[in-house]
FIKOLZA-1660 file (N, C-alpha, C; in steps of 0.1 Angstrom, whole numbers, plus 5000, padded with zeros to 4 digits):
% residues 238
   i   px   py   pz ch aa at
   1 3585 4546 3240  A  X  N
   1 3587 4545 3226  A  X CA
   1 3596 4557 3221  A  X  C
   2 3605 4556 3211  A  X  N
   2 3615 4562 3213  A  X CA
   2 3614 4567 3198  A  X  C
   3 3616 4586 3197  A  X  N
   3 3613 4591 3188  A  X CA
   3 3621 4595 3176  A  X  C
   4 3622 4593 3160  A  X  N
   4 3630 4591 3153  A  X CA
   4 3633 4610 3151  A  X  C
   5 3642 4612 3145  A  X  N
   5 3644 4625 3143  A  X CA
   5 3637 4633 3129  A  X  C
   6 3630 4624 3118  A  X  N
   6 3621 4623 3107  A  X CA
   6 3608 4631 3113  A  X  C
   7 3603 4619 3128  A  X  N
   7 3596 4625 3136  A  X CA
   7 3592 4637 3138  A  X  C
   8 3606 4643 3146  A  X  N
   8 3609 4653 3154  A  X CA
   8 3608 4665 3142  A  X  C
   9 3614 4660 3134  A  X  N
   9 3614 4677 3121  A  X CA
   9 3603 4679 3116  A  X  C
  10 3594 4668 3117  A  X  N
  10 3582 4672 3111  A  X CA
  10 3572 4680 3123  A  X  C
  11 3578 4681 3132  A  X  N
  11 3569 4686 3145  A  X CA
  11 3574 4704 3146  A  X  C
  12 3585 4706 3137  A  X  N
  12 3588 4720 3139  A  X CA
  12 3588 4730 3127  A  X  C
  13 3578 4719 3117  A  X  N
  13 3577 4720 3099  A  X CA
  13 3564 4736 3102  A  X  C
  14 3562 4743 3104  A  X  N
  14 3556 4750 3103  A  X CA
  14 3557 4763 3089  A  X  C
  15 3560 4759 3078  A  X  N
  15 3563 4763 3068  A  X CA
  15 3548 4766 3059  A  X  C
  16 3544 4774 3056  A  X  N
  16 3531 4779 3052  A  X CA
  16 3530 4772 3038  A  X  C
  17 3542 4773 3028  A  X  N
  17 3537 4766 3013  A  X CA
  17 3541 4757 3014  A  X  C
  18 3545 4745 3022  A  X  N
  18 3541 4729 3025  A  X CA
  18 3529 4726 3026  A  X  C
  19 3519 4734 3039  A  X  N
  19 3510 4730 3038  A  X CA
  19 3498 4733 3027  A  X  C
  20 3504 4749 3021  A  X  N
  20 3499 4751 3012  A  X CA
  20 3494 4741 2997  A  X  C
  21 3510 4734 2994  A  X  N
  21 3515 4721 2987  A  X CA
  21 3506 4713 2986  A  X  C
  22 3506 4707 2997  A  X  N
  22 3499 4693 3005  A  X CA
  22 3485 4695 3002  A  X  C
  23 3479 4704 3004  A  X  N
  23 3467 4710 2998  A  X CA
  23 3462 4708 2986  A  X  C
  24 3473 4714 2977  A  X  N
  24 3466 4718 2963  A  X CA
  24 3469 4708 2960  A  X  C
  25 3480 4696 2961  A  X  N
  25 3485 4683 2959  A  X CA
  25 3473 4669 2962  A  X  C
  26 3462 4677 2970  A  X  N
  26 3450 4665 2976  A  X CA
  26 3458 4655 2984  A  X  C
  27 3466 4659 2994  A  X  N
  27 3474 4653 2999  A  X CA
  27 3473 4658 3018  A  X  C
  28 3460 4666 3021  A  X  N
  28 3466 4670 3031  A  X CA
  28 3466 4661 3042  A  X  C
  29 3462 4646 3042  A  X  N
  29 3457 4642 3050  A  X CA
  29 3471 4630 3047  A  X  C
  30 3480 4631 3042  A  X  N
  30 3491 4619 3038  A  X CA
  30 3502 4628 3031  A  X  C
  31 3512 4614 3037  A  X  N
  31 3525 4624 3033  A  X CA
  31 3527 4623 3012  A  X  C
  32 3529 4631 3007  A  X  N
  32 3532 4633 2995  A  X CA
  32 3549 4630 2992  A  X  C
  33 3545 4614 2985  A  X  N
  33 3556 4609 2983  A  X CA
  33 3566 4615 2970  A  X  C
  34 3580 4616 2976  A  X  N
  34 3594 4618 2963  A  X CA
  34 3591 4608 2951  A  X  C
  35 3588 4612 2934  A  X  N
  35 3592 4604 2925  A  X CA
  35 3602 4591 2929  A  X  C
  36 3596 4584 2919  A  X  N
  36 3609 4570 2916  A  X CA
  36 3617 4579 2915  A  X  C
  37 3621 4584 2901  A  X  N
  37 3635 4590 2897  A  X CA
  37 3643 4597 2907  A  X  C
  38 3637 4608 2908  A  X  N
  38 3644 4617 2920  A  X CA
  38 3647 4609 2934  A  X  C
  39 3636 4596 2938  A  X  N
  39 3642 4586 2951  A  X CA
  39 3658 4584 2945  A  X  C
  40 3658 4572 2933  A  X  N
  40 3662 4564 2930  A  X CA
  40 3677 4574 2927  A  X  C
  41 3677 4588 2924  A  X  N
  41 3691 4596 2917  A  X CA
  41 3697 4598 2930  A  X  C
  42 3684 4603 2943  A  X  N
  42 3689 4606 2955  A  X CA
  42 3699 4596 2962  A  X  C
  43 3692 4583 2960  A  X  N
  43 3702 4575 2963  A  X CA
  43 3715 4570 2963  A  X  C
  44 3715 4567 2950  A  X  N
  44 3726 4567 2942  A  X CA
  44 3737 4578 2944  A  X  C
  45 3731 4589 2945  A  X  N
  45 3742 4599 2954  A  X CA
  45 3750 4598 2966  A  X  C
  46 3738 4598 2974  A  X  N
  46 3749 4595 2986  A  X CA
  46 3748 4582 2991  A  X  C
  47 3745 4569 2985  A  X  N
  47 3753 4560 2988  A  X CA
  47 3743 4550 2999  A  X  C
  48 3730 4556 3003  A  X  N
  48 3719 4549 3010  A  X CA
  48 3707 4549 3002  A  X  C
  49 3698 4540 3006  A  X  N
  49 3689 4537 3000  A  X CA
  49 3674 4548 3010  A  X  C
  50 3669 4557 2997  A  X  N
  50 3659 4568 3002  A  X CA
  50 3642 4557 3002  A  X  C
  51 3638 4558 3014  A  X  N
  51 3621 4550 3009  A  X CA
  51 3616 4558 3002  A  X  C
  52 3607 4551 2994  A  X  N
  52 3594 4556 2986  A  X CA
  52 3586 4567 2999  A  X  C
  53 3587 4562 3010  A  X  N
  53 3573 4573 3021  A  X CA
  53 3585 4577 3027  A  X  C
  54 3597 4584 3021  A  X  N
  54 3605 4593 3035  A  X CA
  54 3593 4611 3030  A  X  C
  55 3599 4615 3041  A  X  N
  55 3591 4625 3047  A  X CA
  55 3602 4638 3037  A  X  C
  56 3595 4649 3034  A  X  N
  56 3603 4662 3025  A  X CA
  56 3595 4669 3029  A  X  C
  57 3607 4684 3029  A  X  N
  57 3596 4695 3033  A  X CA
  57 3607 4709 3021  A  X  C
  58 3597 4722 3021  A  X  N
  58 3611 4729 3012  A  X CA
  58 3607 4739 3023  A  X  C
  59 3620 4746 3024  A  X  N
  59 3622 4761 3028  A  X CA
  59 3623 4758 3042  A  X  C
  60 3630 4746 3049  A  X  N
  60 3629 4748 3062  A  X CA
  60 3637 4756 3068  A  X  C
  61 3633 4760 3080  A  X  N
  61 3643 4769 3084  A  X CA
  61 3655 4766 3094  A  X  C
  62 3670 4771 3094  A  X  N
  62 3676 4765 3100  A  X CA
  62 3676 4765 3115  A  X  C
  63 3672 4776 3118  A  X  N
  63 3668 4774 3134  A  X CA
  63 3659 4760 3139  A  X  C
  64 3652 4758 3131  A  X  N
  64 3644 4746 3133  A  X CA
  64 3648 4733 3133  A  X  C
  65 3657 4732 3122  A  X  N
  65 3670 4717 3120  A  X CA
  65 3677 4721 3133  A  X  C
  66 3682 4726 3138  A  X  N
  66 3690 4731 3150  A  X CA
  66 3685 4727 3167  A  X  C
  67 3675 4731 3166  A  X  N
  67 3665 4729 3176  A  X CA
  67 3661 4715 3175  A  X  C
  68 3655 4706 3163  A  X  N
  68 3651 4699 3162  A  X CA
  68 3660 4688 3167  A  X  C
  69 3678 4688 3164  A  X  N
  69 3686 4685 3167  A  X CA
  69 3690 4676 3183  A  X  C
  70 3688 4692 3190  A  X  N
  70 3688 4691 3197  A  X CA
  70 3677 4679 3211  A  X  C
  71 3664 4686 3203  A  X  N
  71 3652 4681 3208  A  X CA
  71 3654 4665 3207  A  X  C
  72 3658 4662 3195  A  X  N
  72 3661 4649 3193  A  X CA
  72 3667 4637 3202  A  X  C
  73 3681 4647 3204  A  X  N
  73 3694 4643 3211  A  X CA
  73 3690 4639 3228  A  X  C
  74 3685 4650 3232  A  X  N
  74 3686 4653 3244  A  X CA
  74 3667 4650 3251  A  X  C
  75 3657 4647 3239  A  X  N
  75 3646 4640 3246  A  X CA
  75 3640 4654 3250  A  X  C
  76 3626 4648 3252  A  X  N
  76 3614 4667 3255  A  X CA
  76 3613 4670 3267  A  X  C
  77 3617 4659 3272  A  X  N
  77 3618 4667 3289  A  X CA
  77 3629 4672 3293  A  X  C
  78 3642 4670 3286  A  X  N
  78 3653 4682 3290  A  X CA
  78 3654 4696 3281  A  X  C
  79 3647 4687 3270  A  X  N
  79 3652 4697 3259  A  X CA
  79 3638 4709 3266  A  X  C
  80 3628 4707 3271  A  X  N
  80 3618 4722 3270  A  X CA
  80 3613 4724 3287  A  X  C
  81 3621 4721 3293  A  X  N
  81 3615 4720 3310  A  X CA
  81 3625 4734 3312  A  X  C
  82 3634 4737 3308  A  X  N
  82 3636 4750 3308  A  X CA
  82 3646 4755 3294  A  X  C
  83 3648 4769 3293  A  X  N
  83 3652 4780 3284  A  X CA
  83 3668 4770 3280  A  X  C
  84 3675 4773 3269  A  X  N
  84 3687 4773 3266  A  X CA
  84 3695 4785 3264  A  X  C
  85 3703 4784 3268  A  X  N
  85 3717 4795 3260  A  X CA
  85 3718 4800 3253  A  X  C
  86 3719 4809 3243  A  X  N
  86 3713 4813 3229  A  X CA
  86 3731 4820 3227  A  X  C
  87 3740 4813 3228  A  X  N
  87 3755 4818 3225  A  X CA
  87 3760 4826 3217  A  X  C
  88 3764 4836 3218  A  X  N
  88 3767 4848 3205  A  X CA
  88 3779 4834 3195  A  X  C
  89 3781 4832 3186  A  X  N
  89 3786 4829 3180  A  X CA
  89 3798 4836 3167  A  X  C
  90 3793 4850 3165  A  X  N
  90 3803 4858 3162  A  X CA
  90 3799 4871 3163  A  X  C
  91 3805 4886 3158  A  X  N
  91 3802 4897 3156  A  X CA
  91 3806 4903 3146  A  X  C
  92 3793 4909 3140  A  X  N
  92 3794 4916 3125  A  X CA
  92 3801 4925 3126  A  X  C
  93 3807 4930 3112  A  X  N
  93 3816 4942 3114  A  X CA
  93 3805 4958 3121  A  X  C
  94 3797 4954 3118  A  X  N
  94 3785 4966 3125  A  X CA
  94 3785 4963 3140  A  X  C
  95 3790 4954 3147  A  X  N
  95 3790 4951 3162  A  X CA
  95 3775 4944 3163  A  X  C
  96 3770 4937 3157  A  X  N
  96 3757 4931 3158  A  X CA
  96 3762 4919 3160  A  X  C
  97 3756 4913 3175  A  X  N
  97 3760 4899 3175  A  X CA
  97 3752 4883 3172  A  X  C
  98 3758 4878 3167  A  X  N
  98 3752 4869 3157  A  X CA
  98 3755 4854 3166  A  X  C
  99 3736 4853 3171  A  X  N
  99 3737 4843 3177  A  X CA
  99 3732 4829 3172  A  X  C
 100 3731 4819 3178  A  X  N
 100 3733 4804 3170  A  X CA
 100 3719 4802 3170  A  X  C
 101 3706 4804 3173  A  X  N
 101 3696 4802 3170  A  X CA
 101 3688 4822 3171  A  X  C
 102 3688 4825 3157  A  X  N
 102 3688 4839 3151  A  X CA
 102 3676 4843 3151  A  X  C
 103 3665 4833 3146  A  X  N
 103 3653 4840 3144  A  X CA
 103 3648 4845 3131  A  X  C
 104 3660 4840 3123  A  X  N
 104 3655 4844 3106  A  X CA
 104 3651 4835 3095  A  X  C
 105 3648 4838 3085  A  X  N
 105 3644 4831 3079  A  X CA
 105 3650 4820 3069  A  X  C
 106 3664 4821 3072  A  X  N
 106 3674 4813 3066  A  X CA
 106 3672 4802 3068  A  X  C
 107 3671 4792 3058  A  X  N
 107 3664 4781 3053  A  X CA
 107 3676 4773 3047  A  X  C
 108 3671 4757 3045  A  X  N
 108 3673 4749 3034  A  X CA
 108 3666 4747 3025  A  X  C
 109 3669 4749 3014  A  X  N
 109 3659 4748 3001  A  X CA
 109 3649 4735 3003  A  X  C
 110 3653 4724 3010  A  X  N
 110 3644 4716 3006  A  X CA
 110 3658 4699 3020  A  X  C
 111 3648 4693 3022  A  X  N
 111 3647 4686 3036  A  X CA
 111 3641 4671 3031  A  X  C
 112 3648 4662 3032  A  X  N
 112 3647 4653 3031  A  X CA
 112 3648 4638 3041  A  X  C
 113 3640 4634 3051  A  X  N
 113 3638 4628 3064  A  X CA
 113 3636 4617 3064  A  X  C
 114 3644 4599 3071  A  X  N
 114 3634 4589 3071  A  X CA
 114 3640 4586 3078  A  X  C
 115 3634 4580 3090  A  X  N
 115 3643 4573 3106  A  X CA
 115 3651 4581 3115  A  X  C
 116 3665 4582 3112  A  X  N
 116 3670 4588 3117  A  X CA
 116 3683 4590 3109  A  X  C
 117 3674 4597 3098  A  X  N
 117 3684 4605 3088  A  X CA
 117 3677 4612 3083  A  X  C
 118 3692 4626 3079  A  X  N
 118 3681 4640 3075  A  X CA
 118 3692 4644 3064  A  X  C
 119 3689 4647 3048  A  X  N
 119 3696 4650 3038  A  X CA
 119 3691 4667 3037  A  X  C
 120 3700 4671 3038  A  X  N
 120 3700 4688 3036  A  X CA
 120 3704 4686 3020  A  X  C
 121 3694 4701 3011  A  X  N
 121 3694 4698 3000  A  X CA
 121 3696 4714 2996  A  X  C
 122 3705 4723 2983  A  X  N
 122 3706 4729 2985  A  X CA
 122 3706 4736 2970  A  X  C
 123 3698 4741 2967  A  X  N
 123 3693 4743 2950  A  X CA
 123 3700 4755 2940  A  X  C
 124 3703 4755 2933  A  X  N
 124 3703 4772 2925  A  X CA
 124 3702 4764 2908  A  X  C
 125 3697 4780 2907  A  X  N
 125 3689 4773 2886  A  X CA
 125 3699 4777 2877  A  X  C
 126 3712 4785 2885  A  X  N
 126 3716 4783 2872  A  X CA
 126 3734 4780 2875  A  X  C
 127 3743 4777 2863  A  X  N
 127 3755 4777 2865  A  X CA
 127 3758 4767 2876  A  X  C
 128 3772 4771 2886  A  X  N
 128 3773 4758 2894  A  X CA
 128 3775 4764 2906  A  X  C
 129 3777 4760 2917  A  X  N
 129 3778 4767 2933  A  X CA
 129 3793 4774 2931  A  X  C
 130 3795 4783 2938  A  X  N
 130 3808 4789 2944  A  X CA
 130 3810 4793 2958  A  X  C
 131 3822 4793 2964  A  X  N
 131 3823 4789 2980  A  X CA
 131 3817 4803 2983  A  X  C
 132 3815 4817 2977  A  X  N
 132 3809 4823 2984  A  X CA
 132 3793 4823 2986  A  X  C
 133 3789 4814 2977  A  X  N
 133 3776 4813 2975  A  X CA
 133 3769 4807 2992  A  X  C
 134 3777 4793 2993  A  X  N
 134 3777 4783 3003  A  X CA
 134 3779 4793 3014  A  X  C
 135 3790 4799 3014  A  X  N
 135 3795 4806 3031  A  X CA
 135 3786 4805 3041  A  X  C
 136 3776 4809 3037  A  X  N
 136 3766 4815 3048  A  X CA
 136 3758 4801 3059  A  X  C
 137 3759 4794 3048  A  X  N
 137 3750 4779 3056  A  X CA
 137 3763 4773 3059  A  X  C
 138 3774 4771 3053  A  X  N
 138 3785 4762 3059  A  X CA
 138 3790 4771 3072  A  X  C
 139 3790 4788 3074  A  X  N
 139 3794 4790 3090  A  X CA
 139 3786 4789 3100  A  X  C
 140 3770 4786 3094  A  X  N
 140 3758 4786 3102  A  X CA
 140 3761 4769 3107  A  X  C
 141 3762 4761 3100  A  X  N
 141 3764 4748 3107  A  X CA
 141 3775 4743 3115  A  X  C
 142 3790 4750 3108  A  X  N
 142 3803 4752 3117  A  X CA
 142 3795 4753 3131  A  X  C
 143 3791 4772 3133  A  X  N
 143 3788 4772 3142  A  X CA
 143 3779 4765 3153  A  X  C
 144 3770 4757 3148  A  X  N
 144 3762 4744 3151  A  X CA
 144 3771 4734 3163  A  X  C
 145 3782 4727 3151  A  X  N
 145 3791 4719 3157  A  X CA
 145 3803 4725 3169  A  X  C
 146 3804 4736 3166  A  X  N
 146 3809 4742 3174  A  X CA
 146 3806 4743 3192  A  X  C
 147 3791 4743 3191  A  X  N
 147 3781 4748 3201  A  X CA
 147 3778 4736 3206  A  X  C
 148 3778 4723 3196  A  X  N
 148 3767 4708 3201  A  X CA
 148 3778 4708 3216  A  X  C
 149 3788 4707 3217  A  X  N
 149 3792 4703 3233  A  X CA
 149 3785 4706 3241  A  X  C
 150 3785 4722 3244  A  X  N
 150 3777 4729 3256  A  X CA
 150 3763 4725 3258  A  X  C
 151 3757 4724 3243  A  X  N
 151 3739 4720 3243  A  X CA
 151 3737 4708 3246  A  X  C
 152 3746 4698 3244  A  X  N
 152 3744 4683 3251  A  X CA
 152 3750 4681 3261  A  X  C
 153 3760 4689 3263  A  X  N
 153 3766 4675 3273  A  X CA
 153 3776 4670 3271  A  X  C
 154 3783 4670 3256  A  X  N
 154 3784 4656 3253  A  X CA
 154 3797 4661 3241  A  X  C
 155 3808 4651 3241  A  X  N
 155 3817 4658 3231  A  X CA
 155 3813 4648 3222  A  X  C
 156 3806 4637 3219  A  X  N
 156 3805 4633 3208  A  X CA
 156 3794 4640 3199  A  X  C
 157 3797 4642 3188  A  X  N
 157 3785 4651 3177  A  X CA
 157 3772 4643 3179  A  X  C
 158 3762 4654 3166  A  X  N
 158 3750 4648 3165  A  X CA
 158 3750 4640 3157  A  X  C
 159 3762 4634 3147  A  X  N
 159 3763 4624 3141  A  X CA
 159 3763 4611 3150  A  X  C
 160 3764 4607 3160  A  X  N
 160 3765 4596 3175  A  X CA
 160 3749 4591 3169  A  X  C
 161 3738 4597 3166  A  X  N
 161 3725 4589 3169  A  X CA
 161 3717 4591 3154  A  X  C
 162 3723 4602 3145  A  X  N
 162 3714 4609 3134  A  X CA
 162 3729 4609 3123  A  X  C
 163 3722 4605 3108  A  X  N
 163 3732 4605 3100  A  X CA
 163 3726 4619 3091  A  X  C
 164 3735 4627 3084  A  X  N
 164 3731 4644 3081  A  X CA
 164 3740 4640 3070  A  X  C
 165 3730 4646 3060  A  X  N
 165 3738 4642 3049  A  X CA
 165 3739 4661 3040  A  X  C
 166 3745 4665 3030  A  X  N
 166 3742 4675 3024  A  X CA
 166 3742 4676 3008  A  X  C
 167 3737 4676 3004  A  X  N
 167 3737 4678 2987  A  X CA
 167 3735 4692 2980  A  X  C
 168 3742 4694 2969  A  X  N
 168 3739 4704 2963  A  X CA
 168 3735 4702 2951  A  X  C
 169 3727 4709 2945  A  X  N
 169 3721 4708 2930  A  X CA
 169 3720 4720 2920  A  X  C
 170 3720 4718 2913  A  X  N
 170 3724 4730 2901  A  X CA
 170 3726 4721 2885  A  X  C
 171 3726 4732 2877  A  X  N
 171 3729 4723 2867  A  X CA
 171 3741 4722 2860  A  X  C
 172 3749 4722 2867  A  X  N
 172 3763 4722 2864  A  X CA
 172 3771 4718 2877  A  X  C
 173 3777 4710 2877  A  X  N
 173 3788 4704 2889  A  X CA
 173 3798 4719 2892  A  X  C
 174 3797 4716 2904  A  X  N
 174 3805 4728 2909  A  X CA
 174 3822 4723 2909  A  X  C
 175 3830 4738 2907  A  X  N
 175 3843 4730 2910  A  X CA
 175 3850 4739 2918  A  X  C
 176 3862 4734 2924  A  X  N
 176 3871 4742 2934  A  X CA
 176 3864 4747 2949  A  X  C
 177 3854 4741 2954  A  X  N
 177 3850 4742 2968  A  X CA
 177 3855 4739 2973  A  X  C
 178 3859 4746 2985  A  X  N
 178 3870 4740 2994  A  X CA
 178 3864 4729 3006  A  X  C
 179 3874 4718 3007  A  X  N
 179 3868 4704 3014  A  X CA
 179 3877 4707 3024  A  X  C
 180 3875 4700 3031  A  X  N
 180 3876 4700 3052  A  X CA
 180 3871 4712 3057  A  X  C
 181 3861 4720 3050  A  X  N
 181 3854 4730 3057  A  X CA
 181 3841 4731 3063  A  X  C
 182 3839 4718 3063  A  X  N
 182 3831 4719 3068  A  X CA
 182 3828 4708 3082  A  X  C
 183 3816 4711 3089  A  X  N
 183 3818 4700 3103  A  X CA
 183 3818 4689 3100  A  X  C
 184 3822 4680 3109  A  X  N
 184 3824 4671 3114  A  X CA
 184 3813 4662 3116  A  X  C
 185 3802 4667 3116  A  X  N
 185 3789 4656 3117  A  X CA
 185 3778 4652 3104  A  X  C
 186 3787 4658 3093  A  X  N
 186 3778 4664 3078  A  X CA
 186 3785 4648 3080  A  X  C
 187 3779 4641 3064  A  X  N
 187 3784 4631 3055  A  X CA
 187 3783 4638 3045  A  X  C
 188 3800 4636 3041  A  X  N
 188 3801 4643 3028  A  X CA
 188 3808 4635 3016  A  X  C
 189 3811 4638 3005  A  X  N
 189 3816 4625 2996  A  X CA
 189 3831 4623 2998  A  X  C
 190 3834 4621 2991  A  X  N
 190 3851 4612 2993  A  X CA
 190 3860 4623 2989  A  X  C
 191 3857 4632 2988  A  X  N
 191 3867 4648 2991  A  X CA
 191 3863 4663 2999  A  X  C
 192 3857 4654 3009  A  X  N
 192 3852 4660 3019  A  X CA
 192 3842 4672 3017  A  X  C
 193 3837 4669 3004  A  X  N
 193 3826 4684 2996  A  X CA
 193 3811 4676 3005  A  X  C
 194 3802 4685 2998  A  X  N
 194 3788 4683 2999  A  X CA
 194 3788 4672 2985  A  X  C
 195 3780 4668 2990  A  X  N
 195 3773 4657 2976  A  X CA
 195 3770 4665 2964  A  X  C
 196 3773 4664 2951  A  X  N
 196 3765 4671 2940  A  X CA
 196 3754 4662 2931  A  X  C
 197 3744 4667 2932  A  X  N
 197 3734 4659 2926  A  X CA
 197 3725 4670 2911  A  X  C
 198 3730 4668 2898  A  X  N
 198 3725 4678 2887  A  X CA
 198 3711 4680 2887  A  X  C
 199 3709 4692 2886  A  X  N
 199 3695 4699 2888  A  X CA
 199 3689 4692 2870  A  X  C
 200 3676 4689 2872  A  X  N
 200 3671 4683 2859  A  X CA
 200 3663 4693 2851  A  X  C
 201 3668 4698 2841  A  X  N
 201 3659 4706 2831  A  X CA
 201 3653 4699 2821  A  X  C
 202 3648 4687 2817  A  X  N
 202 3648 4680 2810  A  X CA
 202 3630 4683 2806  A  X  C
 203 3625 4689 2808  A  X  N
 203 3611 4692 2807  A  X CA
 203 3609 4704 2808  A  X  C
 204 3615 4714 2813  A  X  N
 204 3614 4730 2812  A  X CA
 204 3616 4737 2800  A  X  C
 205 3611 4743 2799  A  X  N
 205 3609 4757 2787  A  X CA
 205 3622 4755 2783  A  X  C
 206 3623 4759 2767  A  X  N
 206 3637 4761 2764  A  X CA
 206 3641 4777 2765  A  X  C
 207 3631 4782 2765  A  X  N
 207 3631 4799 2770  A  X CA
 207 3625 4803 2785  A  X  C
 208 3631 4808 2794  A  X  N
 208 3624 4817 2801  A  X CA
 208 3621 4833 2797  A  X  C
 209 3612 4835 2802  A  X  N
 209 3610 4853 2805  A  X CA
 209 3616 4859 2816  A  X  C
 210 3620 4872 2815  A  X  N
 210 3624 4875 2828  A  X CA
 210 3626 4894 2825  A  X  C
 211 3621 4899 2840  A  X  N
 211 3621 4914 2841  A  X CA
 211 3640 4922 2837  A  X  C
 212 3639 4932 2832  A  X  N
 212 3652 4937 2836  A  X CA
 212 3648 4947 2838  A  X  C
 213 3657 4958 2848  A  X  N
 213 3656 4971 2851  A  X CA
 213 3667 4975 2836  A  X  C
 214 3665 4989 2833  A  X  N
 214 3677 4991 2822  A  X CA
 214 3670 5011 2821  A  X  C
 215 3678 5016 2811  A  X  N
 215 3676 5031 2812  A  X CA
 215 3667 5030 2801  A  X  C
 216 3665 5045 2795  A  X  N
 216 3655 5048 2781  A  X CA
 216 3656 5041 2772  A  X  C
 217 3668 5039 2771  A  X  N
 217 3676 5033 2756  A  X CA
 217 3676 5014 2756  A  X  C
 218 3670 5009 2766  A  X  N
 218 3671 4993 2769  A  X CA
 218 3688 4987 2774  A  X  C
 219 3694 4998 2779  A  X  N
 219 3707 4994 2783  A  X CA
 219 3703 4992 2797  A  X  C
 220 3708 4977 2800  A  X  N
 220 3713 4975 2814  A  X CA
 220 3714 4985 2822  A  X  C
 221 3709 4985 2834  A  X  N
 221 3710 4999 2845  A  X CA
 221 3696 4993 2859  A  X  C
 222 3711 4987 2870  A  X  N
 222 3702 4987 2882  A  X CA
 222 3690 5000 2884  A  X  C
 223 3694 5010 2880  A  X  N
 223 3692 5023 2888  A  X CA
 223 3680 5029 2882  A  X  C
 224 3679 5020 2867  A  X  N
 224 3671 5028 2855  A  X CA
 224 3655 5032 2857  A  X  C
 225 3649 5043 2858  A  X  N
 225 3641 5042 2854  A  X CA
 225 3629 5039 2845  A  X  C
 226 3635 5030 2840  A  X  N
 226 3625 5018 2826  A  X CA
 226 3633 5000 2827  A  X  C
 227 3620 4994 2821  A  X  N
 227 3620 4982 2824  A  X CA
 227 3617 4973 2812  A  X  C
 228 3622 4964 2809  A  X  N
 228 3617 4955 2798  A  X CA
 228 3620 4937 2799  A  X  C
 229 3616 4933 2793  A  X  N
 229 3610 4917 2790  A  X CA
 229 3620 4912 2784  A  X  C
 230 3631 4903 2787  A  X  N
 230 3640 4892 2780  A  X CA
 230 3642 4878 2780  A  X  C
 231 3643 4873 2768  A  X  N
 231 3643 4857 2771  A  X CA
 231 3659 4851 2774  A  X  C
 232 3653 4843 2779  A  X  N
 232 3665 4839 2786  A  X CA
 232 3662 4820 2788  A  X  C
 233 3671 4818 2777  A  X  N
 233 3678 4804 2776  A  X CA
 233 3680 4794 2788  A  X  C
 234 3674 4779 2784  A  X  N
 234 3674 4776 2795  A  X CA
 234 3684 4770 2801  A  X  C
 235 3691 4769 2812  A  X  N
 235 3704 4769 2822  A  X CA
 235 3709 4754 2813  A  X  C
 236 3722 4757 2810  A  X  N
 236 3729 4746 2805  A  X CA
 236 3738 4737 2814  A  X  C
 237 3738 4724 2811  A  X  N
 237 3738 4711 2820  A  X CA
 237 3754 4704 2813  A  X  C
 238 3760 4714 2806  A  X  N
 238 3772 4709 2803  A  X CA
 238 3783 4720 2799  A  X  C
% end
């Protein structure tokens, strides 16, 4: 019986406040399904239809999508009967070499799974993305595609058996990202970007609270020894 990759990600989900979630949610015993709305916007985005029971997780980590990938591709008796390659993939200007499965905690905001399709989802609360924002996950997945030859086998990508979609959210549409930068196995929209899907404030506070550091006098100051309490408006959607 042959295992979907939905499957497979849920087997490397070891993420503490999912299960935490799933808990407080009275859910731990079943998957906790995505809203209509949020299915139904999901879809309409990128152009497939999301089930009511696909599988979500937040904060996964990319080493895991990576591995999972793999595990997928290549089946559990090649993928763990022995070690893999752990490839330097670049070096920091400190001479620290930066390999393709790292060890850290660098995540997707939030994971979206059914069959054998995986939407990477990628959040910020305020304003709109900018390419230095992205850099870090778009060289982390470069480097991914870069590597899939040596880890499979195989010059066709992990797009051959798995569709990988990516979205971004915020409340404001991002502009000027640069398109063809990214791999070759993402689905991306019709100018080669990540998908944008608008972050919904439609029920949140019209004020937040929030800490500032600042000096004696309430002036702004990383450095300041004094602190105080400001409201702050909520993120505008146009």
């Amino acid at each position: 019986m042959s295992t979907t990759l939905a499957e497979v990600l849920k087997a490397f989900n070891r993420k503490e406040r999912y299960w935490l979630l799933r808990d407080a949610l009275g859910s731990a015993g079943a998957e906790v399904p995505l809203s209509q709305d949020f299915q139904a916007k999901l879809s309409a985005k990128i152009g497939r239809d999301v089930p009511c029971d696909a599988w979500w997780a937040m904060d996964y980590h990319i080493d895991w999508f990576f591995a999972a990938l793999v595990y997928f591709y290549l089946g559990a008796d090649r993928t763990t009967e022995a070690p893999h390659e752990n490839p330097t993939m670049h070096v920091t200007n400190e001479g620290k070499r930066s390999r393709l499965i790292r060890g850290s905690q660098e995540d997707f905001d939030m994971i979206v799974a059914f069959d054998n399709v995986a939407i990477l989802i990628e959040a910020k609360f305020e304003g709109a993305w900018s390419n230095s924002q992205i850099d870090s996950k778009r060289q982390r997945l470069r480097e991914f595609g870069q590597a899939w030859p040596k880890l499979s086998g195989k010059e066709t990508g992990p797009n051959a058996q798995a569709s990988i979609f990516l979205v971004l959210t915020s409340p404001k549409e991002s502009k000027g990202l640069e398109a063809g930068s990214w791999p070759r196995f993402l689905h991306l929209d019709q100018n080669d970007a990540p998908f944008f899907m608008q972050l919904d404030f439609a029920h949140a506070p019209k004020t937040f609270l929030q800490p500032l550091r600042c000096d004696k006098n309430g002036e702004s100051n990383a450095d300041g020894d004094w602190w105080q309490i400001h409201s702050v408006s909520r993120p505008r959607t146009n």
